[in-house]
MARNUVO-646428 format. One record per residue (C-alpha): residue number from 0; x, y, z. Coordinates in Angstrom, 1 decimal, always signed. Layout:
REM residues N
NUM,X,Y,Z
...
//
This chain:
REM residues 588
0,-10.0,-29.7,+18.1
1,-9.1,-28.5,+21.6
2,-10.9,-25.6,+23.5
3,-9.8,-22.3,+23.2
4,-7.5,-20.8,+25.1
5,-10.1,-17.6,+25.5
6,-14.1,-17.8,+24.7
7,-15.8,-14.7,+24.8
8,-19.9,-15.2,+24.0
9,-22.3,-12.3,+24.2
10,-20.0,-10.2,+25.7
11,-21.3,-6.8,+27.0
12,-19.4,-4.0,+29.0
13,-20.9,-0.5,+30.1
14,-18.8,+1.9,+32.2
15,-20.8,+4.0,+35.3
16,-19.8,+7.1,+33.7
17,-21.7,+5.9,+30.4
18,-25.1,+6.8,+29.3
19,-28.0,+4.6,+28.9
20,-27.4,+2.1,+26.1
21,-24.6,+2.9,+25.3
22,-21.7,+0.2,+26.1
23,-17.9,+0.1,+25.6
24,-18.3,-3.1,+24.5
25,-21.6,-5.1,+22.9
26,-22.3,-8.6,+21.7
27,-18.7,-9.5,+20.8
28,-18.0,-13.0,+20.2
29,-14.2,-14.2,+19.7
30,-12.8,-18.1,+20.3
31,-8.7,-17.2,+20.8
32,-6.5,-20.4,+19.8
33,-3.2,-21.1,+21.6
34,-0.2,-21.6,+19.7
35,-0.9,-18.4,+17.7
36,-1.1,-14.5,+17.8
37,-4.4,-13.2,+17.8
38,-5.0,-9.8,+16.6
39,-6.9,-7.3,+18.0
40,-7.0,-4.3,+16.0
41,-9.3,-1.2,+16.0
42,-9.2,+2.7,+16.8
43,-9.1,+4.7,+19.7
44,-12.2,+4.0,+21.8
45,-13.0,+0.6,+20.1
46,-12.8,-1.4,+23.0
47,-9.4,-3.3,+22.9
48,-8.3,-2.2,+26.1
49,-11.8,-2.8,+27.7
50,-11.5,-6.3,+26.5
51,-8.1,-7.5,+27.4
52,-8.8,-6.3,+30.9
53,-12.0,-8.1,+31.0
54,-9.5,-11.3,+29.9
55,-7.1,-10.2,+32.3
56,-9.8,-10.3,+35.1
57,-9.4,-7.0,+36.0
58,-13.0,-5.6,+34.6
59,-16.3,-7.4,+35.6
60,-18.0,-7.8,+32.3
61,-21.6,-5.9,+32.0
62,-22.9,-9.1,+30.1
63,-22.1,-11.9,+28.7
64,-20.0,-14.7,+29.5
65,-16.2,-15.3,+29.3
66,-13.8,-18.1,+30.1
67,-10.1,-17.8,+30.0
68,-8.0,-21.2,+30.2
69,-11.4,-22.6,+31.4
70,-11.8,-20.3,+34.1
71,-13.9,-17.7,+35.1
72,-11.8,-14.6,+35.1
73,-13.9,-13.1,+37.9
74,-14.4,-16.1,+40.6
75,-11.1,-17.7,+39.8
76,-9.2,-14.3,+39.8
77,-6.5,-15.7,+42.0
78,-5.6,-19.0,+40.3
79,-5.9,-17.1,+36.7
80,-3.3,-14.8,+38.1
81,-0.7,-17.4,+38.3
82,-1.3,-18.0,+33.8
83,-2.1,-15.1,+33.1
84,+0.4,-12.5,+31.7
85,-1.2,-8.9,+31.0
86,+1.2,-6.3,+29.6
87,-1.1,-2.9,+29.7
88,-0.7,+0.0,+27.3
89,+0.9,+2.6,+29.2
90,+4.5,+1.5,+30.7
91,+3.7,-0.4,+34.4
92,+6.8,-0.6,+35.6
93,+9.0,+1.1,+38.5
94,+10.9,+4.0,+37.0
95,+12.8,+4.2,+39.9
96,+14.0,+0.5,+39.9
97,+16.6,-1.0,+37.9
98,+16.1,-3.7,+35.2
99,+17.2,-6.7,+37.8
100,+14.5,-5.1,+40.9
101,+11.8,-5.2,+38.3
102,+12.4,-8.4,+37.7
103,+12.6,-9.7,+40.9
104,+9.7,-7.6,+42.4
105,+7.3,-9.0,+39.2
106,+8.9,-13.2,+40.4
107,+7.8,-12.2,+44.0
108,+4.4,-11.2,+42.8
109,+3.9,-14.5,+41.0
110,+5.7,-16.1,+43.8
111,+8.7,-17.5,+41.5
112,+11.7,-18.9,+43.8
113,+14.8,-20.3,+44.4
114,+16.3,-22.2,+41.2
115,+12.8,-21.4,+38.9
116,+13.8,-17.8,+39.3
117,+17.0,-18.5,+38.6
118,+16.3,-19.9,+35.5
119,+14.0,-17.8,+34.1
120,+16.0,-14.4,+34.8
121,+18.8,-16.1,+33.1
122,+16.2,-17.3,+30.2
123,+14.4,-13.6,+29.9
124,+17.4,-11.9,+30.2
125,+18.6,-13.4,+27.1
126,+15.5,-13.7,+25.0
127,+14.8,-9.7,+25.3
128,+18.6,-9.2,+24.7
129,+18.5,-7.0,+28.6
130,+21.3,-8.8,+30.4
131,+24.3,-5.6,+29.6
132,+21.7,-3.2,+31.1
133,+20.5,-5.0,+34.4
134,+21.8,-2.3,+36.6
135,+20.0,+0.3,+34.9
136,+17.0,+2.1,+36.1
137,+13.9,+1.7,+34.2
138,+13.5,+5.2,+33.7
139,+16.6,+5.5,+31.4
140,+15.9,+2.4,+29.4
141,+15.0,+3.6,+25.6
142,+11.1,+3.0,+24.7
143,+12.4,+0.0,+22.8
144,+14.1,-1.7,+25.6
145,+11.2,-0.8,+28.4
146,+8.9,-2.5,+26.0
147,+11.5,-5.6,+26.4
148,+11.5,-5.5,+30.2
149,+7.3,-5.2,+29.9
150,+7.7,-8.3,+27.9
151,+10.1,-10.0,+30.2
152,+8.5,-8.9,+33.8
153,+5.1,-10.2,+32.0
154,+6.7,-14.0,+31.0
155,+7.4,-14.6,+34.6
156,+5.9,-17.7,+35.7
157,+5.5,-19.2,+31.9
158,+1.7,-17.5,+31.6
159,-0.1,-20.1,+29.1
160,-2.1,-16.4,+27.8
161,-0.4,-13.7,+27.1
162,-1.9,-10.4,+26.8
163,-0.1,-7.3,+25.5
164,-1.6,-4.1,+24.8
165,-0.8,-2.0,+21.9
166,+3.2,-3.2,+22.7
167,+4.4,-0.9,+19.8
168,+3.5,+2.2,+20.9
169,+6.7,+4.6,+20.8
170,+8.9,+1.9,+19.3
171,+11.2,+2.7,+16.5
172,+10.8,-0.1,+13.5
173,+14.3,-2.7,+14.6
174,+12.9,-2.4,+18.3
175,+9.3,-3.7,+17.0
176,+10.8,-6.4,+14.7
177,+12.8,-7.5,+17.5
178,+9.6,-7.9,+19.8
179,+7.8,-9.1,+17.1
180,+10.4,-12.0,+16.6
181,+10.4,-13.1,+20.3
182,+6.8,-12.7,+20.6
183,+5.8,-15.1,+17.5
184,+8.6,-18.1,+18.8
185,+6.9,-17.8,+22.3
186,+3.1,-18.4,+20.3
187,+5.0,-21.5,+18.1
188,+5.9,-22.7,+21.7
189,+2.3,-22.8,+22.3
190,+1.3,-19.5,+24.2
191,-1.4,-18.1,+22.9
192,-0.9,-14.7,+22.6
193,-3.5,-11.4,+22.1
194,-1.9,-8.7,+20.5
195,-3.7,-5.3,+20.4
196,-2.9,-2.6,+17.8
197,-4.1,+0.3,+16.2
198,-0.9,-0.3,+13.6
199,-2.4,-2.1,+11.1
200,+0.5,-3.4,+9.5
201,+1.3,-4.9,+12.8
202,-2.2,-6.6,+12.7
203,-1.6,-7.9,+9.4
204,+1.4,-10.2,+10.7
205,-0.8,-11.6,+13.0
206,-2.1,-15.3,+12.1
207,-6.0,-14.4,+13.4
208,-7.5,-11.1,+13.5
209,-10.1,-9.3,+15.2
210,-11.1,-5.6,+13.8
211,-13.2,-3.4,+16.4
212,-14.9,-0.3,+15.8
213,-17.2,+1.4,+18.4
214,-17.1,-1.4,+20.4
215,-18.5,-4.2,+18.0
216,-16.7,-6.5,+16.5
217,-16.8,-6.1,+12.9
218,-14.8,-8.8,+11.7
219,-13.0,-12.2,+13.0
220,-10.6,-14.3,+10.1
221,-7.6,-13.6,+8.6
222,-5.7,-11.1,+7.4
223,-5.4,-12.9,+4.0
224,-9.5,-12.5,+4.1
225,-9.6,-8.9,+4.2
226,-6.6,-8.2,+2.1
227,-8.0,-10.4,-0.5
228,-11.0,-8.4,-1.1
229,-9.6,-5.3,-1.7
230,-7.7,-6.8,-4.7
231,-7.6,-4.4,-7.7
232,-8.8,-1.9,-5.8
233,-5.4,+0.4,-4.8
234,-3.7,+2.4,-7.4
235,-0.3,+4.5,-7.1
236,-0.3,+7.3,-9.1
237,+3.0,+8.0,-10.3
238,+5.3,+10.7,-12.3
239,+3.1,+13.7,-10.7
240,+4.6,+17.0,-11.9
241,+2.0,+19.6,-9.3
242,+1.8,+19.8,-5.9
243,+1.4,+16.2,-4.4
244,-0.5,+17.6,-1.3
245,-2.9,+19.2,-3.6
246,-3.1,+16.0,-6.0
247,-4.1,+14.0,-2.7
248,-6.8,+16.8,-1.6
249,-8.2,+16.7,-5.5
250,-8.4,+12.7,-5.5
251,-10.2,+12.9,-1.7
252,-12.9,+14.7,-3.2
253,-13.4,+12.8,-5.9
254,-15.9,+10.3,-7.1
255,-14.7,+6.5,-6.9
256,-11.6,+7.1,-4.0
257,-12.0,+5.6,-0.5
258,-9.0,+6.6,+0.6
259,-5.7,+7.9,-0.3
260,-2.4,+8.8,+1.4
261,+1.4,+10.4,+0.4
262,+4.2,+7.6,-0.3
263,+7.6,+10.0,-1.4
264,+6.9,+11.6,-5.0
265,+3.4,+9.5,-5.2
266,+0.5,+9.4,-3.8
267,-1.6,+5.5,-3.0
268,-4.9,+5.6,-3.7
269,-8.1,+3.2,-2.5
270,-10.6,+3.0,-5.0
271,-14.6,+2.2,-4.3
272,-15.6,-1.7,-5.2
273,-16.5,-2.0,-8.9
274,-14.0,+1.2,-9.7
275,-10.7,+0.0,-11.6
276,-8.7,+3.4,-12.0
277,-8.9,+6.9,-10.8
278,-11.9,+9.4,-12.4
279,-10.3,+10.1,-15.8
280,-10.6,+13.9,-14.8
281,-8.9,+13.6,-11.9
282,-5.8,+11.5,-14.2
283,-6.2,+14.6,-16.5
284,-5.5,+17.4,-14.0
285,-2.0,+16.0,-13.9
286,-0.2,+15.6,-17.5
287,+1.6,+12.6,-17.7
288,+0.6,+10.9,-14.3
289,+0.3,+7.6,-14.7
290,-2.0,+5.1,-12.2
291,-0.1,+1.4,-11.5
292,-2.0,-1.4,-9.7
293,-0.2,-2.2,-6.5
294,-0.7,-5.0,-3.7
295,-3.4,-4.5,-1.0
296,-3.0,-3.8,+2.6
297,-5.1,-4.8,+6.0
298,-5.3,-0.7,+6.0
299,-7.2,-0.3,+3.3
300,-9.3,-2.8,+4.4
301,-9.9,-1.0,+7.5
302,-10.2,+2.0,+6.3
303,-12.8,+0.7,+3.9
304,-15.0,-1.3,+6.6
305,-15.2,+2.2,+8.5
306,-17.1,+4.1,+5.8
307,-13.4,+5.5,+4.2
308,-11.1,+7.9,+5.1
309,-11.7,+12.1,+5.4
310,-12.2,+14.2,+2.3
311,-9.1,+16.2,+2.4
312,-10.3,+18.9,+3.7
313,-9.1,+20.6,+6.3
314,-11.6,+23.2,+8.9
315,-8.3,+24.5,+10.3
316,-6.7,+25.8,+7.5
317,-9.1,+28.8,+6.6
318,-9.1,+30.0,+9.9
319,-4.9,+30.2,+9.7
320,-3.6,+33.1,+8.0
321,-0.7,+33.0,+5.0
322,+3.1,+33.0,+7.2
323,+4.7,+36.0,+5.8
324,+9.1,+35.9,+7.0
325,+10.1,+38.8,+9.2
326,+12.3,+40.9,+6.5
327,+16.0,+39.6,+6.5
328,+14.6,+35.8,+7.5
329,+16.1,+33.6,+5.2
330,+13.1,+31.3,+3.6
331,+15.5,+28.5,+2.4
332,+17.1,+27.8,+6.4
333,+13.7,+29.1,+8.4
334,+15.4,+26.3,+10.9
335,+19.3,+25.8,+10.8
336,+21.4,+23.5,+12.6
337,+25.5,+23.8,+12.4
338,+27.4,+21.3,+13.8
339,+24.8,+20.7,+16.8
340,+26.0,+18.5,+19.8
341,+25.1,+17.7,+22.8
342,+26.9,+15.8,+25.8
343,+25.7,+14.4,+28.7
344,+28.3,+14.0,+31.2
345,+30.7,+11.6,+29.1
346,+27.8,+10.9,+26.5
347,+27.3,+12.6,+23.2
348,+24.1,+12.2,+22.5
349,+24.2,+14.4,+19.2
350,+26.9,+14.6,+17.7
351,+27.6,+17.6,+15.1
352,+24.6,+17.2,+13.1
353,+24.0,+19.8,+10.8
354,+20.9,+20.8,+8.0
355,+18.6,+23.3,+7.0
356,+14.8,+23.6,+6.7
357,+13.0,+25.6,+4.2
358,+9.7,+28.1,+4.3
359,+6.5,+25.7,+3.6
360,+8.8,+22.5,+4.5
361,+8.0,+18.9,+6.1
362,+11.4,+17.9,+7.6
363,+11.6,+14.9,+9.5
364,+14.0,+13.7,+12.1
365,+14.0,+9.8,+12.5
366,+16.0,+7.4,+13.5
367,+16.1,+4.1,+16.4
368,+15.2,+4.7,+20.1
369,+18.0,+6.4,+22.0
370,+19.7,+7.2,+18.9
371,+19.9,+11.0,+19.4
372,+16.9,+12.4,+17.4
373,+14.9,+13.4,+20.3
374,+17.5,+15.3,+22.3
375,+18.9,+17.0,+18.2
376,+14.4,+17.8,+18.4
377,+14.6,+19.5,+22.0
378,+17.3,+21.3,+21.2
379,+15.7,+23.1,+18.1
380,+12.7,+24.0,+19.5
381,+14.7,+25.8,+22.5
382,+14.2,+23.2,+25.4
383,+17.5,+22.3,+25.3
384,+21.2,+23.9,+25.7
385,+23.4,+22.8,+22.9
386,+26.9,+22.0,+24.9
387,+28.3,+23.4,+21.1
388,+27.4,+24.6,+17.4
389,+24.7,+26.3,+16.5
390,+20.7,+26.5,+16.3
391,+18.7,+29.0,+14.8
392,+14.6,+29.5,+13.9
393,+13.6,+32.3,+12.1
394,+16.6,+33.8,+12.6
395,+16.9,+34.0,+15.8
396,+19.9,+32.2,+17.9
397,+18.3,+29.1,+20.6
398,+21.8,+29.2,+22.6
399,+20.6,+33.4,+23.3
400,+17.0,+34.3,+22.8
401,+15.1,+31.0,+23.7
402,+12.5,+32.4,+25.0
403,+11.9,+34.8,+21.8
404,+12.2,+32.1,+19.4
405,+9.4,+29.5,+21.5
406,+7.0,+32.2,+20.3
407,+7.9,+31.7,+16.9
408,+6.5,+27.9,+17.3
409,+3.8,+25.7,+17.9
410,+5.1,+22.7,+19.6
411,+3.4,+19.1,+20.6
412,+5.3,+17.0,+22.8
413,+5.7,+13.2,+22.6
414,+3.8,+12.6,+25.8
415,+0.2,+14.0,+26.5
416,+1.6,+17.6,+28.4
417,-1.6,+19.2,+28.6
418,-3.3,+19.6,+32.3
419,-5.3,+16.7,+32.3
420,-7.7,+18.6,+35.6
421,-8.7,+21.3,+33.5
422,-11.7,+20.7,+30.9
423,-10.7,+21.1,+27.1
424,-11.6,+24.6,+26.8
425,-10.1,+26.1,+29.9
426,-6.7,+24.2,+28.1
427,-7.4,+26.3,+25.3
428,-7.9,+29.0,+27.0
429,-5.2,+29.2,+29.4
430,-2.9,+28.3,+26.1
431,-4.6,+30.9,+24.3
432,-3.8,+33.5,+27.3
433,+0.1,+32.1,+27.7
434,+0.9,+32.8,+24.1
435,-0.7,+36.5,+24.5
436,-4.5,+36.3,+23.4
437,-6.8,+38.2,+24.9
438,-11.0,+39.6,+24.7
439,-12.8,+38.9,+21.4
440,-9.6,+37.2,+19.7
441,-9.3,+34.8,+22.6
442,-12.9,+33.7,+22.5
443,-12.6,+33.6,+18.5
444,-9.8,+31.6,+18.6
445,-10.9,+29.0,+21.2
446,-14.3,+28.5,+19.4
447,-12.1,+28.1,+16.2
448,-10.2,+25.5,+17.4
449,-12.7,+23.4,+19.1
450,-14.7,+23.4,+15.6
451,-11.6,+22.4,+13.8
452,-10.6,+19.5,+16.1
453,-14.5,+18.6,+16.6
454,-14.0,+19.0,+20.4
455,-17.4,+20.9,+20.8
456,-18.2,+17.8,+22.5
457,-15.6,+17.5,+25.0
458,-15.4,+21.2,+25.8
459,-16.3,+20.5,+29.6
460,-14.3,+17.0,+29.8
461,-10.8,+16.9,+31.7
462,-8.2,+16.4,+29.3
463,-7.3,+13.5,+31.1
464,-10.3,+11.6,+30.6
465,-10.3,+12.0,+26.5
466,-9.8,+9.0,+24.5
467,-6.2,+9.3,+23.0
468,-7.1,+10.4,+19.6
469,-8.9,+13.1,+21.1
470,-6.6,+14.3,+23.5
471,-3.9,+14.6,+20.5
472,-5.9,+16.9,+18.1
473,-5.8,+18.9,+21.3
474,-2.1,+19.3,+21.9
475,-2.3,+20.1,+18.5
476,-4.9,+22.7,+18.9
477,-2.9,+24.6,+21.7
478,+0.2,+24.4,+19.9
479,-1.7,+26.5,+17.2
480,-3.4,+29.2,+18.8
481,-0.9,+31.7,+18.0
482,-0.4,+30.8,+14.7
483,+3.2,+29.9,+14.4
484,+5.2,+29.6,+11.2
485,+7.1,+26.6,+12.9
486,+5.3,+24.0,+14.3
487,+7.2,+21.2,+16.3
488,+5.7,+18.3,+16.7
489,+7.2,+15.1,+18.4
490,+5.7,+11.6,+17.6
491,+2.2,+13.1,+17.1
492,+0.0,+10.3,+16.2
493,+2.1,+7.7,+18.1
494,-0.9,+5.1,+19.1
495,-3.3,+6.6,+17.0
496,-5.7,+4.6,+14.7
497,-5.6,+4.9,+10.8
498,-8.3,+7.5,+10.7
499,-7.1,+10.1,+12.8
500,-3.9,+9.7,+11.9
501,-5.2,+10.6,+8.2
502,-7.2,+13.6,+9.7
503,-3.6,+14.9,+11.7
504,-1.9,+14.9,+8.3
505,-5.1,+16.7,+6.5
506,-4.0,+19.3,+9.1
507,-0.5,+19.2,+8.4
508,-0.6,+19.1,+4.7
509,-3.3,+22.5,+4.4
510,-1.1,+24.5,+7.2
511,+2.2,+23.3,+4.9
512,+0.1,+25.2,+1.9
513,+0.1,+28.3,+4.5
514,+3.4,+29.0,+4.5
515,+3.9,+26.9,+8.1
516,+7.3,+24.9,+8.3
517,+7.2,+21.7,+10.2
518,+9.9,+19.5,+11.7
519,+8.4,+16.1,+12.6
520,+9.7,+12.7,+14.7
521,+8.0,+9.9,+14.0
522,+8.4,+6.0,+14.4
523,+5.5,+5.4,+11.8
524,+7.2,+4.6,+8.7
525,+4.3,+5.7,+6.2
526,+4.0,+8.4,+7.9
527,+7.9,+9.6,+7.1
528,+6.5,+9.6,+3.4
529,+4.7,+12.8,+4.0
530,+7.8,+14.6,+5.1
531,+9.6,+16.6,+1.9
532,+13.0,+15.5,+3.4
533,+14.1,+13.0,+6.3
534,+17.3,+13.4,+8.1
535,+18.2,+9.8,+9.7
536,+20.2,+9.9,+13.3
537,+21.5,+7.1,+14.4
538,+24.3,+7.0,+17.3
539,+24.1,+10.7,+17.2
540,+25.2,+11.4,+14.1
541,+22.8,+11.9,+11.3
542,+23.8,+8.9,+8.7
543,+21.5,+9.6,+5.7
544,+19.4,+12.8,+4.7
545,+17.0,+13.5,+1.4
546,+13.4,+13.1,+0.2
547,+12.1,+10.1,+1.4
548,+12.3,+8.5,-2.3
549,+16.1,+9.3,-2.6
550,+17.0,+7.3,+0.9
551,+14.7,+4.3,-0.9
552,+16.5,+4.3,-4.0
553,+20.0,+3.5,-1.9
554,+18.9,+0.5,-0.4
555,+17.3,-0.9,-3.6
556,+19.1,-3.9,-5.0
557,+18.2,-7.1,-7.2
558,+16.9,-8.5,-4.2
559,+14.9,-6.1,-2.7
560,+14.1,-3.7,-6.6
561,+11.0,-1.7,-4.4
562,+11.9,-1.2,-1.0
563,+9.4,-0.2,+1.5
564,+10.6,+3.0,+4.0
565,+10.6,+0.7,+6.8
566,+13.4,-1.4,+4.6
567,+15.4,+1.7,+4.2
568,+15.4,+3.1,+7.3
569,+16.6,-0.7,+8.7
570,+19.4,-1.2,+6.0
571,+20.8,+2.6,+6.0
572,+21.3,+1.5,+10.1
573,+22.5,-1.6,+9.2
574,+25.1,-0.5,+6.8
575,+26.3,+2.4,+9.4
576,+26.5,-0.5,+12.1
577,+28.8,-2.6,+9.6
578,+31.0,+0.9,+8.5
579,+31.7,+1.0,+12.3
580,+32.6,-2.5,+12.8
581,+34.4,-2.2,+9.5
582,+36.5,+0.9,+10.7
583,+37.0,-0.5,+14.3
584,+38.3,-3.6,+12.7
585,+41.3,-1.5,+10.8
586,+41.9,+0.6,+14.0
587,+43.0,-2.6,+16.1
//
């Protein structure tokens, strides 16, 4: 058997800023194989980042020893350079540079000439599918495609290691599949490849896997391994007549359940080892629900190996009063969109998309990168200027009174926006002062929030120094410390492990049982199931809109008789691409 590609033994890694004993990293032990993708899957804070720039020989390990293609990452730094390929998490590239002058700076960096380079733009440029957009700047490139030029900048120079770093962050599901695909053919060609996630479907593609948690590893194998033992363990309780939200909460609490999460009209459940089906009680609460056995994922495996998922309930929600509509606000279109578009110079980026949301609503707004739903999002919550049609909240009419209607709603943007320089609770307390809070309700409020979020902890801590999970529950704190009936929130758990992302929607769910209407993008496809009703956009129009059940049911076929969301959401696009083709082929 040959050596592997990466051999990490004892490893150890303790940042200045840490306290005695504790470590970022502690007695992990991984062999990496070439001509495969390695997982490396984990939380926020586990340590994947930590490693793959220990790999990358851009961290000096605390203890331990590690060699990467036989070298040693630290005293052979320079040749390791030259096989190395490091994609980091947050987007490295030049903004201000077109696709081509990325390309060409990241060749002179590696020192690629001449015919080589040649050849490999002309190679790259067609694998990541970026040749019609070489003239354009970085910057303008969709999340999709600057992930593709990442990919691409990163392959120069044929690396025999390639490391990439939680790659689909911020990707809608056709842009991952397509990074996915180019990724796996460059492992059969005998890369080996690291791929770290906190998506832990994306970790169950992989063909090894490494699961972190608090720095340790706590398992090396397969997928297959972990999946396997959860078998006869995860339920779907179907044909619920109540409240799913509260069926979910009830089920939390109960004996026997690890975990549990919304999928449309049902709700999936993980039971405890030895437990075949839901506490009978629980079943009994809701007449004529009926349990069904249904295939295991790497999630619940996770989510298992970390002690289970939270209880259901939610701190926040007893400190958020009931929403109670102005008089004359009409609780079936609290948000209303009529014939909403928006150009950009020649470019329509929507293009009269219209819908209603109700009082005590989950609507979400998905669709591809670039496709329109983040500009049709901006616009609703007042950021943007519709070029013609309407927008309302509460009532009140964005084109006119945007400023009235932003203090109507709570709203988390897609990237972190807080000040990273100030400490946690001066953020919550210059949000607190913005939105009109003053004295002993200020101070209340503040405290409240920090309980809610468990940011006690961190109250001192710059914002910018917070690991990521921590740093979203407090965007989400500000956006709620004037208790908004609408709460906005764009791609909120985008990177976020399984956990937290369970905890957001705890959140979510309670305030929904408030009275507070949401509007959510997302690019996580289980999450969508937790939305009431999903409007698709795609090319500016919206293509497809209902519960997320409903858009399931019209892509099902003999073929495919139980799609997943992530199916429907690619066939509804696919079948609007082919309409188009169709139509253009009967205009010429």
């Amino acid at each position: 058997m040959s050596e592997p590609a990466v051999l990490l033994r004892g490893l150890g890694h303790r940042y200045p800023e840490q306290g005695k004993g504790e470590f970022a990293l502690a007695e992990v032990d991984i062999a990496i194989r070439s001509g495969i993708i390695t997982g490396l899957a984990g939380p926020d804070g586990a340590g994947k980042t930590t490693l793959m720039r220990i790999m990358a020989g851009l961290l000096k390990p605390s203890a331990g020893s590690v060699a990467v293609l036989g070298l040693n990452p630290v005293v052979d730094a320079g040749i390791l350079h030259l096989k190395v390929g490091y994609m980091p998490q947050k987007f490295g590239l030049y903004e201000d540079l077109t696709v081509m002058e990325n390309l060409v700076l990241y060749a002179d960096l590696r020192g690629v000439g001449g015919e080589a380079r040649k050849v490999q733009f002309e190679r790259l440029l067609d694998f990541t599918d970026l040749r019609r957009f070489t003239e354009r700047l970085a910057g303008k490139l969709s999340g999709g495609m600057k992930q593709k030029l990442g990919l691409a900048c990163t392959l120069i120079g044929t690396p025999e290691l390639l490391l990439l770093d939680e790659p689909g962050v911020g990707v809608d599901p056709i842009s991952r599949r397509d990074l996915w695909g180019m990724v796996t053919s460059l492992a059969k060609g005998g890369m080996a490849v690291v791929w770290a996630t906190a998506y832990l479907d994306e970790a169950e593609r992989c063909d090894e896997l490494c699961l972190m948690n608090e720095g340790r590893l706590i398992f090396a194998g397969t997928p297959a391994e972990q999946i396997g033992r959860m078998r006869g363990r995860c339920v779907q309780v179907r044909n619920l007549s109540g409240n799913r939200r509260h069926f979910l909460r009830k089920a939390l609490g109960s004996t026997g359940v690890v975990d549990g999460v919304i999928q449309g009209e049902s709700v999936r459940l993980v039971l405890k080892e030895g437990t075949a089906m839901p506490d009978a009680g629980l079943m009994a609460s809701e007449a004529g629900a009926k349990a069904v056995p249904v295939e295991p994922r790497l999630e619940d495996a996770f989510i298992d190996l970390v002690g289970g998922g939270p209880d259901g309930r939610s701190v926040l929600a007893g400190t958020m009063p009931d929403v109670k509509l102005p008089e004359g606000v009409d609780a079936e279109a609290v948000i209303r969109a009529r014939e909403l578009t928006r150009k950009f110079g020649d470019f329509t980026a929507t293009d009269h998309v219209t819908f209603d949301v109700r009082r005590g609503e989950i609507f979400g707004l998905l669709g591809p990168n670039g496709a329109g739903k983040s500009t049709t999002f901006r616009m609703m919550c007042g950021l943007l200027t519709p070029t013609s049609g309407e927008a309302q909240v509460m009532g009140i009419d964005l084109k006119r009174s945007a400023g009235e209607a932003r203090q109507k709603l709570g709203y988390m943007a897609q990237k972190f926006s807080l000040y990273g320089n100030l400490g946690v609770e001066q953020n919550l307390l210059f949000f607190s002062g913005i939105y009109g809070l003053k004295g002993q309700a200020r101070e209340k409020k503040v405290s409240q929030m920090m309980e809610s979020f468990d940011l006690v902890r961190y109250r001192r801590t710059n914002a910018g120094e917070l690991p990521l999970g921590f740093k979203q529950r407090l965007a989400l704190a500000c956006a709620l410390m004037h208790e908004p009936p609408l709460l906005f929130l764009d791609e909120p758990t985008s990177g976020v492990d399984p956990v937290t992302r369970r905890e957001f929607w705890m959140h979510i769910n309670a305030l929904v049982d408030k009275g507070v209407t949401v509007m959510v993008t997302t690019h996580f496809m289980d999450e969508a199931e937790y939305c009431d009703r999903i409007a698709l956009i795609y090319r500016g129009r919206m293509i497809a809109a209902g519960p997320p059940d409903a858009l399931k049911h019209q892509v099902a076929s003999d073929d495919l008789p139980d799609p997943t969301f992530e199916d429907a959401f690619i066939r509804l696009i696919q079948r609007d691409d082919e309409a188009q083709r169709d139509k253009e082929g009967r205009a010429t």
